[in-house]
NUMAR-184692 format. One record per residue (C-alpha): chain; residue in one letter; x, y, z. Coordinates in Angstrom, 1 decimal. Each point is the difference from the previous one (the first is absolute). Layout:
# residues N
+------+------+--------+--------+--------+
: unit : code :     xx :     yy :     zz :
+------+------+--------+--------+--------+
:    A :    A :      X :      Y :      Z :
...
+------+------+--------+--------+--------+
***
This chain:
# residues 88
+------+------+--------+--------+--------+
: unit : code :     xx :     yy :     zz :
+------+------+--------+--------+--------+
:    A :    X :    0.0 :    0.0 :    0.0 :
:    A :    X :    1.0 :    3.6 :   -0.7 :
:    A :    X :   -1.1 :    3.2 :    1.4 :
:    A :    X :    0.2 :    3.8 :   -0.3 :
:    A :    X :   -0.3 :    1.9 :    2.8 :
:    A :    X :   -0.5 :    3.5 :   -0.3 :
:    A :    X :   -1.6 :    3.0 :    2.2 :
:    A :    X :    0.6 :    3.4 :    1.4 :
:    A :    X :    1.2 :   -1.3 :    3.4 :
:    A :    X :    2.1 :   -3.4 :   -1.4 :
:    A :    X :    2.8 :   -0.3 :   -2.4 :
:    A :    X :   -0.4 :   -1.1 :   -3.6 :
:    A :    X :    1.3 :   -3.8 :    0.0 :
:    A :    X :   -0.5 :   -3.0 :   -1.5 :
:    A :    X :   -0.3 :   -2.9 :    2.4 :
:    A :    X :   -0.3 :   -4.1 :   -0.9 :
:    A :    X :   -1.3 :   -2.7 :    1.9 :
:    A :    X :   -0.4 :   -3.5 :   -0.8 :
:    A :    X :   -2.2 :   -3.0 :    1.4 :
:    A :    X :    0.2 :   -3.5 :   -0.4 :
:    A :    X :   -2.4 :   -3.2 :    0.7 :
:    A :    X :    0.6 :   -3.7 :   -0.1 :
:    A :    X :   -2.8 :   -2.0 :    0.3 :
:    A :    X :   -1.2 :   -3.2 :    0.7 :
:    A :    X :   -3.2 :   -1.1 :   -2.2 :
:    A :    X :   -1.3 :   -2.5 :    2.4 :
:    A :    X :   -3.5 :    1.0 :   -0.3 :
:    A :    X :   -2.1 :    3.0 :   -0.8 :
:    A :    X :   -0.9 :    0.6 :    3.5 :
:    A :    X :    3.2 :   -0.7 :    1.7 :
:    A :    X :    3.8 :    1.3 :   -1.7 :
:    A :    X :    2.6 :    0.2 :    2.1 :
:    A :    X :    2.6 :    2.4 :   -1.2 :
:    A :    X :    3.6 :    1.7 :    0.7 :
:    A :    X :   -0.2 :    4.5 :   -0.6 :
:    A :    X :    2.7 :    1.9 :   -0.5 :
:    A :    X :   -0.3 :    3.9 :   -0.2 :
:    A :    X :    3.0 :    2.5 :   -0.7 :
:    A :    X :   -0.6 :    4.0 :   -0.1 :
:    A :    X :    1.7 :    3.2 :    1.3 :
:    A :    X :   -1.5 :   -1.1 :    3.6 :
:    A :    X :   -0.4 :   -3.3 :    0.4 :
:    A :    X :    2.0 :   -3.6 :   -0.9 :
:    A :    X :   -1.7 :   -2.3 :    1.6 :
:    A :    X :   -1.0 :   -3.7 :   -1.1 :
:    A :    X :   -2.5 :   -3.3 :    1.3 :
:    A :    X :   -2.5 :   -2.4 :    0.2 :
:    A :    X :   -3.6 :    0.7 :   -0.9 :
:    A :    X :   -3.0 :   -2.0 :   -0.8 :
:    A :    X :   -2.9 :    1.2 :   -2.4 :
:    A :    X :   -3.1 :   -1.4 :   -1.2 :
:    A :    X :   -3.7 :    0.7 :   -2.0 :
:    A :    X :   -3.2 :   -1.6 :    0.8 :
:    A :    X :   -2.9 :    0.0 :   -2.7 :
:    A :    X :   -3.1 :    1.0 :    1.1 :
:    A :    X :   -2.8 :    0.3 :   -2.0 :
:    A :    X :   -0.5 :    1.1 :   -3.2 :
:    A :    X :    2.8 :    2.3 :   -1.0 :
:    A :    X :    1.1 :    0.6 :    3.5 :
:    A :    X :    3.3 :   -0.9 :    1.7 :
:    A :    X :    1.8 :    0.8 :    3.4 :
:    A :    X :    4.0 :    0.5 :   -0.1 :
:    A :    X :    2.1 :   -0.2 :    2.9 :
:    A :    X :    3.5 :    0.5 :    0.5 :
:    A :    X :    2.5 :    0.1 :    3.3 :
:    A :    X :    3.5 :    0.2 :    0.3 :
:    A :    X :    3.0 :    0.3 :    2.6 :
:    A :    X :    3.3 :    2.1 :   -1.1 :
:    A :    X :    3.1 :    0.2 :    1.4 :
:    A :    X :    2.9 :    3.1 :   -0.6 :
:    A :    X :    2.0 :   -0.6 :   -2.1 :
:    A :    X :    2.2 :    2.7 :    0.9 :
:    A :    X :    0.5 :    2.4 :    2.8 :
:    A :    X :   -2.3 :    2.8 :   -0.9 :
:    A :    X :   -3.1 :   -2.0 :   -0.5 :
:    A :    X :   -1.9 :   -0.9 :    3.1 :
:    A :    X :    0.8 :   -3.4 :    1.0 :
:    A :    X :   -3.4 :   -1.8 :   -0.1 :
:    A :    X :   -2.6 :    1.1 :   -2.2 :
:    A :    X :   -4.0 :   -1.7 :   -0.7 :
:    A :    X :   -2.4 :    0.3 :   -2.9 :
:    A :    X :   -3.3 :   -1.0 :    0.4 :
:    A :    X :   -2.8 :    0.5 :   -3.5 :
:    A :    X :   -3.4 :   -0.7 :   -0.5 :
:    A :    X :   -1.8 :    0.5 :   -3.6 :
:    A :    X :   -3.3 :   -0.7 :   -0.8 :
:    A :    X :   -1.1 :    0.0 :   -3.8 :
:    A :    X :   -3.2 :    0.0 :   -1.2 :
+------+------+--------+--------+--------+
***
Protein backbone atom coordinates (compact mmCIF):
# COMPACT_ATOMS: atom_id res chain seq x y z
CA UNK A 1 0.00 0.00 0.00
CA UNK A 2 1.00 3.57 -0.72
CA UNK A 3 -0.05 6.83 0.65
CA UNK A 4 0.11 10.55 0.44
CA UNK A 5 -0.19 12.53 3.20
CA UNK A 6 -0.70 16.02 2.94
CA UNK A 7 -2.34 18.99 5.15
CA UNK A 8 -1.70 22.36 6.49
CA UNK A 9 -0.49 21.06 9.90
CA UNK A 10 1.64 17.69 8.52
CA UNK A 11 4.44 17.40 6.13
CA UNK A 12 4.00 16.28 2.55
CA UNK A 13 5.26 12.51 2.52
CA UNK A 14 4.76 9.48 0.99
CA UNK A 15 4.53 6.60 3.38
CA UNK A 16 4.18 2.50 2.50
CA UNK A 17 2.93 -0.19 4.37
CA UNK A 18 2.53 -3.71 3.64
CA UNK A 19 0.32 -6.68 5.01
CA UNK A 20 0.45 -10.23 4.61
CA UNK A 21 -1.90 -13.39 5.29
CA UNK A 22 -1.29 -17.07 5.22
CA UNK A 23 -4.11 -19.13 5.47
CA UNK A 24 -5.31 -22.28 6.18
CA UNK A 25 -8.49 -23.40 4.04
CA UNK A 26 -9.84 -25.88 6.36
CA UNK A 27 -13.25 -24.93 6.13
CA UNK A 28 -15.37 -21.90 5.32
CA UNK A 29 -16.29 -21.34 8.80
CA UNK A 30 -13.13 -22.01 10.49
CA UNK A 31 -9.32 -20.66 8.84
CA UNK A 32 -6.70 -20.51 10.90
CA UNK A 33 -4.05 -18.11 9.73
CA UNK A 34 -0.52 -16.37 10.45
CA UNK A 35 -0.69 -11.94 9.85
CA UNK A 36 2.03 -9.97 9.34
CA UNK A 37 1.66 -6.06 9.07
CA UNK A 38 4.68 -3.61 8.42
CA UNK A 39 4.11 0.39 8.33
CA UNK A 40 5.84 3.58 9.57
CA UNK A 41 4.27 2.53 13.17
CA UNK A 42 3.91 -0.84 13.58
CA UNK A 43 5.89 -4.44 12.73
CA UNK A 44 4.17 -6.69 14.27
CA UNK A 45 3.15 -10.40 13.23
CA UNK A 46 0.70 -13.72 14.48
CA UNK A 47 -1.80 -16.10 14.66
CA UNK A 48 -5.38 -15.37 13.79
CA UNK A 49 -8.41 -17.39 13.05
CA UNK A 50 -11.31 -16.20 10.63
CA UNK A 51 -14.41 -17.64 9.40
CA UNK A 52 -18.14 -16.89 7.45
CA UNK A 53 -21.29 -18.53 8.19
CA UNK A 54 -24.19 -18.51 5.45
CA UNK A 55 -27.29 -17.54 6.59
CA UNK A 56 -30.09 -17.24 4.63
CA UNK A 57 -30.62 -16.09 1.39
CA UNK A 58 -27.80 -13.83 0.43
CA UNK A 59 -26.73 -13.18 3.94
CA UNK A 60 -23.40 -14.10 5.60
CA UNK A 61 -21.59 -13.33 9.02
CA UNK A 62 -17.55 -12.83 8.87
CA UNK A 63 -15.48 -13.04 11.82
CA UNK A 64 -11.97 -12.51 12.26
CA UNK A 65 -9.49 -12.35 15.61
CA UNK A 66 -6.02 -12.22 15.91
CA UNK A 67 -3.04 -11.91 18.53
CA UNK A 68 0.32 -9.83 17.43
CA UNK A 69 3.39 -9.57 18.82
CA UNK A 70 6.26 -6.51 18.23
CA UNK A 71 8.26 -7.11 16.10
CA UNK A 72 10.49 -4.43 17.03
CA UNK A 73 11.01 -2.01 19.83
CA UNK A 74 8.72 0.83 18.94
CA UNK A 75 5.61 -1.19 18.41
CA UNK A 76 3.67 -2.10 21.52
CA UNK A 77 4.53 -5.48 22.48
CA UNK A 78 1.11 -7.31 22.41
CA UNK A 79 -1.50 -6.16 20.15
CA UNK A 80 -5.45 -7.94 19.50
CA UNK A 81 -7.87 -7.58 16.65
CA UNK A 82 -11.25 -8.65 16.97
CA UNK A 83 -13.96 -8.08 13.48
CA UNK A 84 -17.39 -8.82 12.97
CA UNK A 85 -19.17 -8.29 9.44
CA UNK A 86 -22.54 -9.04 8.57
CA UNK A 87 -23.56 -8.98 4.84
CA UNK A 88 -26.82 -9.05 3.60
Amino acid sequence: MLEYEFGADISNEFESAARAQLRYLHGTAFEPAVEIYLDDQDHAAGPAVLGALRLSGCMQLRWEAGAYFALDSRTPTRTARVSFEFEF
